[in-house]
ZAMARGU-4260 file (C-alpha; in steps of 0.2 Angstrom, whole numbers, plus 5000, padded with zeros to 4 digits):
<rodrens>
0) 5223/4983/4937 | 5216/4965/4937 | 5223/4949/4929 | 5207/4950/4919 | 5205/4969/4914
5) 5225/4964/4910 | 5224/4950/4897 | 5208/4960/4891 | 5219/4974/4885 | 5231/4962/4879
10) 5221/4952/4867 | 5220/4953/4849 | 5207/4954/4835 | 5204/4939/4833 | 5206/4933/4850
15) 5192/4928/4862 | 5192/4938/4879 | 5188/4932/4895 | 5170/4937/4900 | 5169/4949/4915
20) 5163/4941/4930 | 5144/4944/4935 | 5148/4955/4951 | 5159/4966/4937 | 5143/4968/4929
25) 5130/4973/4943 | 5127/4956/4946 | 5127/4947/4957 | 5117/4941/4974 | 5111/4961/4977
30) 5102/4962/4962 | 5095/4944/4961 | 5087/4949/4979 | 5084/4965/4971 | 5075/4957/4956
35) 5065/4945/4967 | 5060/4956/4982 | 5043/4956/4976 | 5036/4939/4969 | 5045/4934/4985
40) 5033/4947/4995 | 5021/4940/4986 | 5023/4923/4992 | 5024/4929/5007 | 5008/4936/5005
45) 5000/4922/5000 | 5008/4912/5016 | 5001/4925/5028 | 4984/4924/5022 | 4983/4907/5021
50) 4987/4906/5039 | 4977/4920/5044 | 4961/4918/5034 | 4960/4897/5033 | 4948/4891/5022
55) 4943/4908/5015 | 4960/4913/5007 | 4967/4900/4998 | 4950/4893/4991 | 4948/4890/4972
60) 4934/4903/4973 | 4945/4918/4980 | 4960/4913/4969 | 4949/4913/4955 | 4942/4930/4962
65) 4959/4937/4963 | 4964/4932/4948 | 4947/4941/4936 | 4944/4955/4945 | 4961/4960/4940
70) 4960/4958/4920 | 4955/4973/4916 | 4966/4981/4927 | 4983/4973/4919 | 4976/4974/4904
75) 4976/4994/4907 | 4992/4995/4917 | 5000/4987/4901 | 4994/5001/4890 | 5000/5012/4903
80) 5016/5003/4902 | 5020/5009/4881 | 5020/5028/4885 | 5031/5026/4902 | 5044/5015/4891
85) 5045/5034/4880 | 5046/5045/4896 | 5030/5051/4893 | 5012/5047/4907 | 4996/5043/4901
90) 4985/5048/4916 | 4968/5047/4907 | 4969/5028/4905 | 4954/5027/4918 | 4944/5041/4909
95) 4945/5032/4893 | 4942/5014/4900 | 4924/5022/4908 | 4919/5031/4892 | 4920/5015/4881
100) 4913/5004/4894 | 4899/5019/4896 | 4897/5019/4875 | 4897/5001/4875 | 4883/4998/4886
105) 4872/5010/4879 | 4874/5007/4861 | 4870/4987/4867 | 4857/4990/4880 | 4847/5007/4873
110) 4851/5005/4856 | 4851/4986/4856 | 4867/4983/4845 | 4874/4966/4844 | 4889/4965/4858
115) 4905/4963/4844 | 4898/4978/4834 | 4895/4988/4851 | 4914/4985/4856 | 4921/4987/4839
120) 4916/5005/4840 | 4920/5004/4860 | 4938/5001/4852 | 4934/5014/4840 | 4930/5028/4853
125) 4947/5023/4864 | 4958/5025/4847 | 4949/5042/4842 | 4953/5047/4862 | 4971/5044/4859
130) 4972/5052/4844 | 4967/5067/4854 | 4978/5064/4866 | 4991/5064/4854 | 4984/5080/4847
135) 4986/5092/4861 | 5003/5083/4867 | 5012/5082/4850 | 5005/5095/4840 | 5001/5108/4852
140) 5019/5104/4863 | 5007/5102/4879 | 5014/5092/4892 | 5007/5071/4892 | 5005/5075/4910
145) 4994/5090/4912 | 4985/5084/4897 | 4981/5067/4899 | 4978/5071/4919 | 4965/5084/4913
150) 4954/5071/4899 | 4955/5057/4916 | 4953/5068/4930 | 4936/5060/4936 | 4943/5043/4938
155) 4959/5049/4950 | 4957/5031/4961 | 4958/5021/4946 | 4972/5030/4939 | 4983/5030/4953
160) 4983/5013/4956 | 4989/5012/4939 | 5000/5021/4942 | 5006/5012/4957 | 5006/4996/4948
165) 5018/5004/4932 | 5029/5010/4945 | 5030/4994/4956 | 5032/4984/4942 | 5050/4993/4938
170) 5056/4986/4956 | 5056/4968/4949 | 5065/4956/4937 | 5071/4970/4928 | 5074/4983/4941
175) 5074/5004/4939 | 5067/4999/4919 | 5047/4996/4915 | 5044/4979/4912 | 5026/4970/4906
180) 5030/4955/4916 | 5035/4966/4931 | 5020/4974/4930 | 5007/4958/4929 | 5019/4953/4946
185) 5014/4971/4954 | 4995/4972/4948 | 4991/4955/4958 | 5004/4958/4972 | 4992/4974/4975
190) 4976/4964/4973 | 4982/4947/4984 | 4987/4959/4995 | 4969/4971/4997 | 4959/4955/4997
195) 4969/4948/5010 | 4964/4964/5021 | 4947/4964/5016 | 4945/4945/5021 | 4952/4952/5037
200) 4937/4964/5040 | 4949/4980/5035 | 4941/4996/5031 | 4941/5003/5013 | 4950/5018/5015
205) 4967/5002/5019 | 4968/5001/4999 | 4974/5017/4996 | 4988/5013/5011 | 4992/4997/5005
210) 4996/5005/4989 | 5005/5018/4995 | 5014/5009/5006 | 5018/4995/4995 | 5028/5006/4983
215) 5035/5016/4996 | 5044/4998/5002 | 5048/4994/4988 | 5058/5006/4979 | 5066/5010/4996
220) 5069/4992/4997 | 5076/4991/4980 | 5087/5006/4982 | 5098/5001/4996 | 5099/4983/4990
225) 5105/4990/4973 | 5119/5001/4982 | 5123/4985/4995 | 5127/4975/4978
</rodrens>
């Protein structure tokens, strides 16, 4: 037993014990490597490109590209994030993202209602989806997974980069627990790192790699620095 873990049992009540040290407490500089593995890949990213593409990558342009044409995306991977903090998976995120994107622009274009009331009931129409989510998975006892898989089936690409982005996100900062700001950190580490490619001439089937790839690194790369901690 340690002089610490000694005087630990020792102390009284009212006394004031000595704090465990960090490595004690899976600290340490395994897990701050751990936690940083990924904004420092992305870093990297952006170094690499900027080498490899001059002029093109790192333009006010492309970052400006990088950083809309992911809104909506981490915007969704957020809400994917509430569900995965339960246990539970909410694979029809996509589906429901297209059918209020589908009822908004018809209600606005064909039926020539002003933009806010269009997306109020856009709004509308996403809660009434959740609800029946909620239906068949709380009160039929169906599992989230089947269920929400079946209501989002048609968008599959959108949903597994989701998916990818939820999961990546638990490999940083806060590592093996869902985190929002993990999460923002994976949903632009993917898109930094398909626009790169793409500046690069790569085909479009390199997404899906990259994605795959990517979370495939990094939980690998998580695990064994977690266990060299």
């Amino acid at each position: 037993m340690s002089t610490a873990e000694t005087v630990t049992g020792q102390s009284g009540p009212g006394e004031q014990r000595p704090r465990t040290p960090l490595t004690a407490r899976g600290g340490g500089i395994g897990v701050l490597a751990e936690r940083a593995a990924l904004p420092v890949a992305w870093v990297a990213l952006i170094v690499i490109y900027s080498f490899t593409s001059p002029g093109l990558f790192l333009t006010w342009a492309n970052i400006s590209n990088i950083l809309g044409s992911q809104a909506v995306l981490f915007v969704l991977a957020i809400a994917a994030l509430m569900p995965s903090l339960t246990g539970d998976f909410d694979l029809s995120l996509g589906g429901v993202m297209g059918l209020v994107a589908m009822v908004v622009g018809v209600l606005n274009t064909e039926h020539h209602v002003g933009i806010v009331p269009a997306c109020l009931i856009g709004v509308a129409v996403a809660v009434a989806a959740g609800c029946l989510n909620g239906f068949f998975v709380v009160t039929c006892d169906t599992n989230a997974l089947i269920v929400t898989l079946g209501m989002g089936s048609v968008f599959t690409g959108l949903i597994y980069l989701l998916s990818a982005a939820v999961f990546l996100g638990a490999t940083t900062l806060k590592p093996g627990r869902f985190n929002a700001l993990g999460v923002g950190i994976a949903v632009y580490f993917l898109a930094t790192g398909v626009n790169g490619l793409q500046l690069l001439g790569a085909a479009n089937y390199v997404q899906q790699l990259f994605y795959g790839a990517a979370l495939i690194a990094a939980v690998v790369l998580s695990r064994q620095l977690r266990r060299r901690a």
